[in-house]
N, C-alpha and C positions, 0 to 999 in steps of 0.2 A: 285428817286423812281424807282419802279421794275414792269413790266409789271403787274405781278400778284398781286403787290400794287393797282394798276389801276381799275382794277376787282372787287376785291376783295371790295374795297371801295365804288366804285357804285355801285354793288348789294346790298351791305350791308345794305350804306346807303337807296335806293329807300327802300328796302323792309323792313326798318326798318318807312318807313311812310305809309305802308301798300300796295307796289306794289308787283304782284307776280313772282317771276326768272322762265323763261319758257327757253327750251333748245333750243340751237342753230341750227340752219339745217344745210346739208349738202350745201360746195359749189357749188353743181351739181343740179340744180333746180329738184324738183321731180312731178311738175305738170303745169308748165310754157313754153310748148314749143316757147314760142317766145324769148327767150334767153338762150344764154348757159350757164351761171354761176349766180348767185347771188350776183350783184352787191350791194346792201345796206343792211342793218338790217333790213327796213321798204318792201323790197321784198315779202318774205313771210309770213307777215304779209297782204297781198295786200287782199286776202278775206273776211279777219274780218273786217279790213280797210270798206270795202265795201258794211258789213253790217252783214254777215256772225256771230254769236254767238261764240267766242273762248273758247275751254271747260274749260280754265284753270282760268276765270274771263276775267273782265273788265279793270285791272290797272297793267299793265303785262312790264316785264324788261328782257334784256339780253346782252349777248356778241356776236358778227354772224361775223364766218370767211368771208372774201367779197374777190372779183376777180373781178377787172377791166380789160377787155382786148382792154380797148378804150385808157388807158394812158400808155400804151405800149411803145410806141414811145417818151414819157414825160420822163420814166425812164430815170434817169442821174441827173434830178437837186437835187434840195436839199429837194422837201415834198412830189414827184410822187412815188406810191408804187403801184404793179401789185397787187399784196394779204396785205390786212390790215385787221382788226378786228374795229369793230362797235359797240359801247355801245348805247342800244338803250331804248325808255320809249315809250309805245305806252298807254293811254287812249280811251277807246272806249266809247261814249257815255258818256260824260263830263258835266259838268255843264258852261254853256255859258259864266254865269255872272263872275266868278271866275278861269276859265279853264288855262287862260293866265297869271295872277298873280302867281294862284301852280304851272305852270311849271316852270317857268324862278325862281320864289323863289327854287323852288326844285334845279334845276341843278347849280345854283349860288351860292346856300349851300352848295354844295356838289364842286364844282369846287374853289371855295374860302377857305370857313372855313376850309373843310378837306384836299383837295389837298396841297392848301396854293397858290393859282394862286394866284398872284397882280393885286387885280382888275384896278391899274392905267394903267394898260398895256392892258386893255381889249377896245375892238369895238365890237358896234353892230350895227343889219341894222334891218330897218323896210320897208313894204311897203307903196308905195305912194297912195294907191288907183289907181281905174278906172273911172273916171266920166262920161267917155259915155255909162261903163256898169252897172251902178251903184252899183260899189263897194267903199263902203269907207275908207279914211286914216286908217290907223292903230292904233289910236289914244289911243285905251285901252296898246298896246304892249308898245307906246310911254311912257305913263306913267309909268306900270312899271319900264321899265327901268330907266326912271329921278329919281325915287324912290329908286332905289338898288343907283343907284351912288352918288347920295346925303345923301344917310345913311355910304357910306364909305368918305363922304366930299370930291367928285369929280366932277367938273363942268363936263359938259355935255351938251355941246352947240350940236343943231341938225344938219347936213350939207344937206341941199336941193339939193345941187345940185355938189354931188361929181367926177362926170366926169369932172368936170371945174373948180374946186377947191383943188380938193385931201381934205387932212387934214390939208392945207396950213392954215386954219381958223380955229383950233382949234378943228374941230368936234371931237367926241366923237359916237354919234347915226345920222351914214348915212339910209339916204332915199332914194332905188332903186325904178324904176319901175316896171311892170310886168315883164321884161323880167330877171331880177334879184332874187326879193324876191315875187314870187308866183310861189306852186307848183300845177299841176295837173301831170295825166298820158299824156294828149295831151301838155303839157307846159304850152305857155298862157292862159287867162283864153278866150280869142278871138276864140280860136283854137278846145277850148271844145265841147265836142258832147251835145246834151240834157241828163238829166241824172247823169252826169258826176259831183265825188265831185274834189273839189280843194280849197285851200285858202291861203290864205298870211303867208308865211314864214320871218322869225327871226333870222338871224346868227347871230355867235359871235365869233369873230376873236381874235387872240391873238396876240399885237404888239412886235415884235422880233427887234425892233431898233429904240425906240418912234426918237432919234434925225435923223434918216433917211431922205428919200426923201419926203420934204413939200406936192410935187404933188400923194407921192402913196395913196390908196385907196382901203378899203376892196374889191372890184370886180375887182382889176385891173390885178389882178393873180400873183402879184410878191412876192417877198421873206421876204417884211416888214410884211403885215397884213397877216397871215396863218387860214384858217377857223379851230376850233376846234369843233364847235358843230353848230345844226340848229334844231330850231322847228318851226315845221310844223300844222298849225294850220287848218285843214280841217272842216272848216267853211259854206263853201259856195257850193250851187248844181246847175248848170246850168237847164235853163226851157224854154219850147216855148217862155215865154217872158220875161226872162232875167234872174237875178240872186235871190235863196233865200237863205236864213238864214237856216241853220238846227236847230232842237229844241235842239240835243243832237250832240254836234262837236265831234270831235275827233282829238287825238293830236299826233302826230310822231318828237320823237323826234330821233336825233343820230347825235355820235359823233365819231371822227378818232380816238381811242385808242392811234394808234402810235404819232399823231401829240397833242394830249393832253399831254401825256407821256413824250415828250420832250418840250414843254412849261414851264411843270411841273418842269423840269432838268433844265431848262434855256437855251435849244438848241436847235436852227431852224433845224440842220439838224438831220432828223429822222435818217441818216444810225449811229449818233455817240449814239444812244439811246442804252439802256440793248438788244432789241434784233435782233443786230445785232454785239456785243462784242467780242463775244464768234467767230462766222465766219471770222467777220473785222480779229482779231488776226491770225486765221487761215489762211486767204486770204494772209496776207502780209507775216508772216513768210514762206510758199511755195511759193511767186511769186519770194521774195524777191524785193518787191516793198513797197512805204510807200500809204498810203491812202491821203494824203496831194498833193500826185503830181500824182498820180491817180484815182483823185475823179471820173469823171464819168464811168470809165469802172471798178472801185471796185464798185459800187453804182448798175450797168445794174446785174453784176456778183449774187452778192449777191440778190437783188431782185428776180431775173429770177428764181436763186435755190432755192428759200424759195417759190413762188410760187408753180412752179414745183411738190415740196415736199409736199403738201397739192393737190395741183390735182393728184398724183399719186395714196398718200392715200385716197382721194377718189374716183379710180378705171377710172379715166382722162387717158389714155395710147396714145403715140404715134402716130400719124397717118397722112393721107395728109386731111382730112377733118373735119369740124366742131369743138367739144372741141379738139380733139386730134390733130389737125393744131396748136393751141395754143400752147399745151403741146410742140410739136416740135420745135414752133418758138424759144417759151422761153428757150429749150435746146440750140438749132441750136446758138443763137445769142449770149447766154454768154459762150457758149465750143467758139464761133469765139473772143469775146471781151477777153477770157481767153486767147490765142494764142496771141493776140498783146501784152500782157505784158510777154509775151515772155514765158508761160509755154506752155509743146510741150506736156502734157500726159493728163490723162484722170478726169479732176479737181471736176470736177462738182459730182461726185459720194463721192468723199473725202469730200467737202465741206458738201455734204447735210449731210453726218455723226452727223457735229455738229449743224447745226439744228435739226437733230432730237433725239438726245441727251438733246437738250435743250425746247423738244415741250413738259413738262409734262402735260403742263394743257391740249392737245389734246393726249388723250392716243390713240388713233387711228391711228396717226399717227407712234407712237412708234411700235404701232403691224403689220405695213406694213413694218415695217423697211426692210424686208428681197426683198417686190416685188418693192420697189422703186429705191433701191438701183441696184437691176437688171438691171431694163427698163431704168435707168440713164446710165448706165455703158455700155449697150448695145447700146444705141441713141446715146451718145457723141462719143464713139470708131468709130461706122457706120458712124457720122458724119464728124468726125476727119477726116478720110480716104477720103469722099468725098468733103470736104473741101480742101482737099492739090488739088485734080483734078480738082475742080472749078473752083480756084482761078491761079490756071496756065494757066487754059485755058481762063478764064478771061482777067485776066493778057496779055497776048499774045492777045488778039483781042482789046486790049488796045492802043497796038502798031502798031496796022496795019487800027486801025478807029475807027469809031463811034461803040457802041454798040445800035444796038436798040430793043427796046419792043419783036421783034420776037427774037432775038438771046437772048436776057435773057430771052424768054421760053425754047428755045432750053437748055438751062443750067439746069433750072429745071427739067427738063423732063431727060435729059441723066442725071445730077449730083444729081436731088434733091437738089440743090441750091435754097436757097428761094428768090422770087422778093426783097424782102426786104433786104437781103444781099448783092445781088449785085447794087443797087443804094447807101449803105455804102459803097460798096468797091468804085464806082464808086469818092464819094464826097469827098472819102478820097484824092485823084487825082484830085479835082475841077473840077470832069466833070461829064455829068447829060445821062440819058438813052434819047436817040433819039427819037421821034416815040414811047414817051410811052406805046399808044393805040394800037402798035401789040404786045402786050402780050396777050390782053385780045380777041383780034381778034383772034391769035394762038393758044389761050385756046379754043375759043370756037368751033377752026375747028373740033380741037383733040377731043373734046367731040361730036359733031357729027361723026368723024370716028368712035370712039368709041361704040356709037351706034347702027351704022349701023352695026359692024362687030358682034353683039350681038341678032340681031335680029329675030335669029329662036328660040331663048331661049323665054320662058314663066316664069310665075312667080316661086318664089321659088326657082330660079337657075335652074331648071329644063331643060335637053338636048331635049329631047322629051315627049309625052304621053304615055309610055306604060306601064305596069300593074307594070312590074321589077322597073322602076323609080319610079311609083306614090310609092311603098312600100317605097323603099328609102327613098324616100321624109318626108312621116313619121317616117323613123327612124331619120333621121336629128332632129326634134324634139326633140324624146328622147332623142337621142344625146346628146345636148345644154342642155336639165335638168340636167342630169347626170352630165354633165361638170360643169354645175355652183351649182351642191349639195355636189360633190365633192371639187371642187375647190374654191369656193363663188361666189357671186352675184356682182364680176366686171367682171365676165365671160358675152360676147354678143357676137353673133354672127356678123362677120365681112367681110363673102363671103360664096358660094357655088356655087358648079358646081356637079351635078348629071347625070350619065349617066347607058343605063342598066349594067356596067360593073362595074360600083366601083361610093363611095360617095366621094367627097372633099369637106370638111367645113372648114374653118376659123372662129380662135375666138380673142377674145382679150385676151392673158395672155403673162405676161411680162417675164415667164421663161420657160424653159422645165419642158413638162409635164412627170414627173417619171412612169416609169411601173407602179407600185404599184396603182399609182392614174388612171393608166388609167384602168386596172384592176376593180379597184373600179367603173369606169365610165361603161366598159364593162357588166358586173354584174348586174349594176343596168338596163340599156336596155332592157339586155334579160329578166330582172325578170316583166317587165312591157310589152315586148311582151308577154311572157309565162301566165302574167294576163289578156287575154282576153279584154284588155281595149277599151271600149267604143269612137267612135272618133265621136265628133258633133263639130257642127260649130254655130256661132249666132253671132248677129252685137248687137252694141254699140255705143254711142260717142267715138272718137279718146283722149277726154279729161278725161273721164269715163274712159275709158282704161287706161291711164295712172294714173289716184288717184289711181285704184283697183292695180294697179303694175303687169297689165299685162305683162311681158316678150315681147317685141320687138324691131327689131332695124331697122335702117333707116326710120321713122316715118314718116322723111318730104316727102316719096312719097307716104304715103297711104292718102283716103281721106279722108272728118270729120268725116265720118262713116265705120267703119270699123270691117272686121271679126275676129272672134276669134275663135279656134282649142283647144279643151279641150279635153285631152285622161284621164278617170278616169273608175277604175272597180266598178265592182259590190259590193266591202265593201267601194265601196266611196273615196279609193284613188285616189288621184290625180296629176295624173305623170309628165301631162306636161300642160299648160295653156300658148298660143303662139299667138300674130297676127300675121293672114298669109294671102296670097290668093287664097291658095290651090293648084293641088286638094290632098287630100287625100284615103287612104284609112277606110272602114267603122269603122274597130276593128285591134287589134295592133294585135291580131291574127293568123289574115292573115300573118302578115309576118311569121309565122315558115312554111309556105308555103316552102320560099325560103332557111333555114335553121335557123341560129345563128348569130348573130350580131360581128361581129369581128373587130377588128383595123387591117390595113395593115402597118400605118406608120404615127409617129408622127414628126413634122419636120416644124421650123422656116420659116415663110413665108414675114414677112415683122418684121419689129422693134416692138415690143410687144403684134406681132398678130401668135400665133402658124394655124399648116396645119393640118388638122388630116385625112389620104384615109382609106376609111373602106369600108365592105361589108356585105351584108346578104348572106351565100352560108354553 
């Protein structure tokens, strides 16, 4: 079967028994600041979830790009994947009596009769109950399931107690406890706040070697039982005195795309699946290596870049911090795993070629083709270069001692060598970082220096208070609209320094910015100072500010309340809408005071972050 067989068949089917296909969100959360990517299907669904009315109904289906950046470090075996897709079934407001029988008949149908899974090759788990919280056995899920596998004439013995038996006893329907099969947001249900829903969860594993190891066991994370799907039965709401029943549950269901996909094919491992065929092929013919004797650094390789390649197109760029830390590691680490099989050029930008050649169901990604391809080409090259200097100087301190925690910050900091690299390189050598904890000591001296050498500056980036700067400061603004109306909306700003002499901004964009466009940019500035526009300021929630898609960046230092800088004229345009902390000027006005808004120089400031100097004179 074919990815978009996958798809295609589970929307079909759900929405052919009356759920409705709702779209998929972007990988970059867009109202969650407590995470950076969207790790499940059930993500952003988390409001409705909670009670929240979804415009689109009540029995709602999709496909959601997902980014783990917690099994990072898992890339290499054979089912860990950084970017996977999520087939998901969410019910809001279910009927109790019936809610758990529809689901698992529905996904059972659809996973059996259509797919063609063998259901003799299937596991499932229930939970055990809580009797000191009084939550009970599972006992409706249990049935089910004895139900489904007795209508295919498969015994179905229960296993109570699978940490100490495996499937050595036949099980069929293992029984975890809380710590397994029940979901909240706090985990256990011990853990929950008052409030708080959560309930007992249902997986269902696909056996990839029934005559395998006796002792393995769906929770035991290895390579026999693989989870392909889980529902989630949100049941139950924590209360001052314990647990109750909802009138109306609601059900989260979701499943690994890729790891269905290859059950379906009859293959444990996801990288020999459709999509990663087309690369694999590509990967070996340019390393001149086989995938058979290079299984886990084709596996990091190809991972990294198909990540990558969706965080780029979703406007993810390079950087030392937060999502853009990611983007680097997963460049940083497969241009490094690329090098040990001995290619010396720039791989990672050829590769991601045929993934995105092959992403049609994500057209998005096709229309970034040209800024991915950039910011790839430019990160691995920068990388390349400071890899060969790392790893010599690495290397060499190798031979004359220990290396410890402080000296691989020093590597960072001079090479931009990441920690994580250098404890690979180290192991590859059977030897481990010294004194792990002065790295983290070394970091944090650096950021105190750091600090302090910063400390006459005020908000804004701002050098001083005077009339010439505050004006500046407001063109910065414009600035950043213009930039991102011209350029789009993975334009953010990424640094300033203002002084009364000249503006320096940073932004994120992954190539040179053409005359023409800046032109374009120029143009629009002055035509929104020459509008007299209005400058007010007003606060808000910092979460309100982000639903509304207020424009800001660095978010994690403002507080839950935060201001906003609105410049709009008098027919109600509205030029620029920013959090800031000011200060400003009253009307964009003022600035023809100082003259015209000019570019002085456009010019590469770090890896997919351009510099722009300008002035008003």
């Amino acid at each position: 079967m074919t990815p978009d067989e996958i798809r295609n068949s589970f929307l079909s089917e759900m929405t052919r028994q009356g759920s409705i296909a709702i779209p998929s969100a972007s990988v970059v959360p867009e109202n969650d600041p407590s995470t950076l990517f969207v790790g499940s299907g059930m993500q952003p669904m988390v409001p409705y979830l909670l009670g929240l009315d979804h415009p689109m109904g009540q029995d709602l289906v999709n496909v959601q790009p997902c980014i783990r950046t917690g099994d990072i470090e898992e890339v290499g075996d054979l089912t860990h994947l950084t970017f996977f897709e999520m087939i998901g079934r969410w019910e809001l407001g279910a009927d109790p009596k019936t809610y758990k029988a529809e689901q698992i008949r529905r996904v059972m149908d659809w996973q059996v009769n259509v797919l063609g899974l063998d259901p003799k090759r299937l596991s499932v788990t229930i939970h055990s109950g809580n009797s000191d919280l009084g939550i009970n056995y599972d006992d409706a899920s249990l049935k089910v399931w004895q139900e489904f596998f007795a209508s295919h004439n498969i015994e179905a013995p229960v296993e109570e107690e699978p940490f100490t038996y495996g499937a050595s006893r036949g099980g069929r329907i293992f029984v975890y406890d809380d710590s397994e099969n029940w979901w909240s947001r706090a985990g256990v249900p011990s853990n929950m706040p008052v409030g708080e829903p959560g309930g007992p969860d249902s997986e269902m594993f696909f056996d990839h070697d029934p005559e395998g190891d006796p002792m393995a066991h769906p929770a035991d994370g290895g390579a026999r039982f693989v989870e392909i799907g889980n529902n989630v039965f949100m049941s139950h709401k924590r209360t001052e005195n314990g647990f109750v029943l909802f009138e109306r549950p609601n059900i989260d269901y979701g499943g690994g795309l890729e790891r269905i996909l290859s059950a379906a094919n009859g293959e444990v491992d996801v990288y020999k699946s459709p999509f990663f065929a087309g690369p694999m092929q590509y990967l070996e013919k340019q390393s001149n290596k086989e995938y058979s004797k290079n299984e886990k650094a084709f596996r990091i390789i190809l991972d990294h870049t198909r990540a990558t390649v969706f965080l780029l197109a979703s406007g993810v760029y390079p950087s030392n911090k937060d999502a853009g830390y990611v983007v680097r590691r997963l460049i940083r680490r497969a241009a490094r795993v690329g090098k040990t099989l001995g290619y010396e050029g720039a791989l990672l930008s050829n590769l991601a070629q045929v993934f995105i050649n092959e992403s049609e169901t994500y057209t998005f990604v096709q229309d970034a083709r040209e800024q991915i391809l950039n910011a790839l080409e430019q990160e691995e090259t920068l990388f390349l270069k400071t890899l060969r200097n790392g790893e010599r100087e690495i290397r060499r301190f190798m031979k004359t001692g220990d290396i410890t925690g402080k000296i691989a910050f020093q590597f960072y900091e001079t090479y931009g060598f990441p920690l994580e690299l250098t404890k690979e390189l180290l192991e590859e050598e059977g030897m481990d970082i010294q004194a792990p904890e002065g790295f983290d000591l070394a970091a944090k001296e650096h950021s105190i220096a750091s600090k302090s050498a910063s400390t006459a500056k005020f908000s804004g980036g701002l050098g001083d208070k005077s009339e010439t700067t505050v004006s500046f400061h407001t063109a910065t603004h414009l600035l950043l609209a213009g930039l991102r109306e011209v350029l789009g909306d993975h334009v953010h700003q990424r640094g300033s320094n203002i002084t009364p002499e000249r503006i320096r901004f940073d932004v994120s964009h992954p190539q040179k910015i053409t005359a023409e466009e800046l032109q374009q940019v120029v143009t629009f500035v002055n035509t929104a100072i020459k509008a007299g526009a209005e400058v007010k300021s007003y606060e808000m929630d910092k979460a309100e500010a982000r639903e509304a898609g207020i424009e800001g960046s660095f978010w994690e230092k403002y507080p839950e309340r935060v201001t906003i800088y609105e410049m709009k004229d008098s027919k109600g345009t509205v030029f620029s809408r920013e959090l800031c902390g000011g200060p400003h000027v009253n009307n964009t006005g003022n600035l023809t005071q100082l003259g015209s808004f000019k570019v002085l120089k456009e010019e590469s400031s770090s890896a997919g972050v351009r510099r722009i100097k300008a002035v008003i004179a």
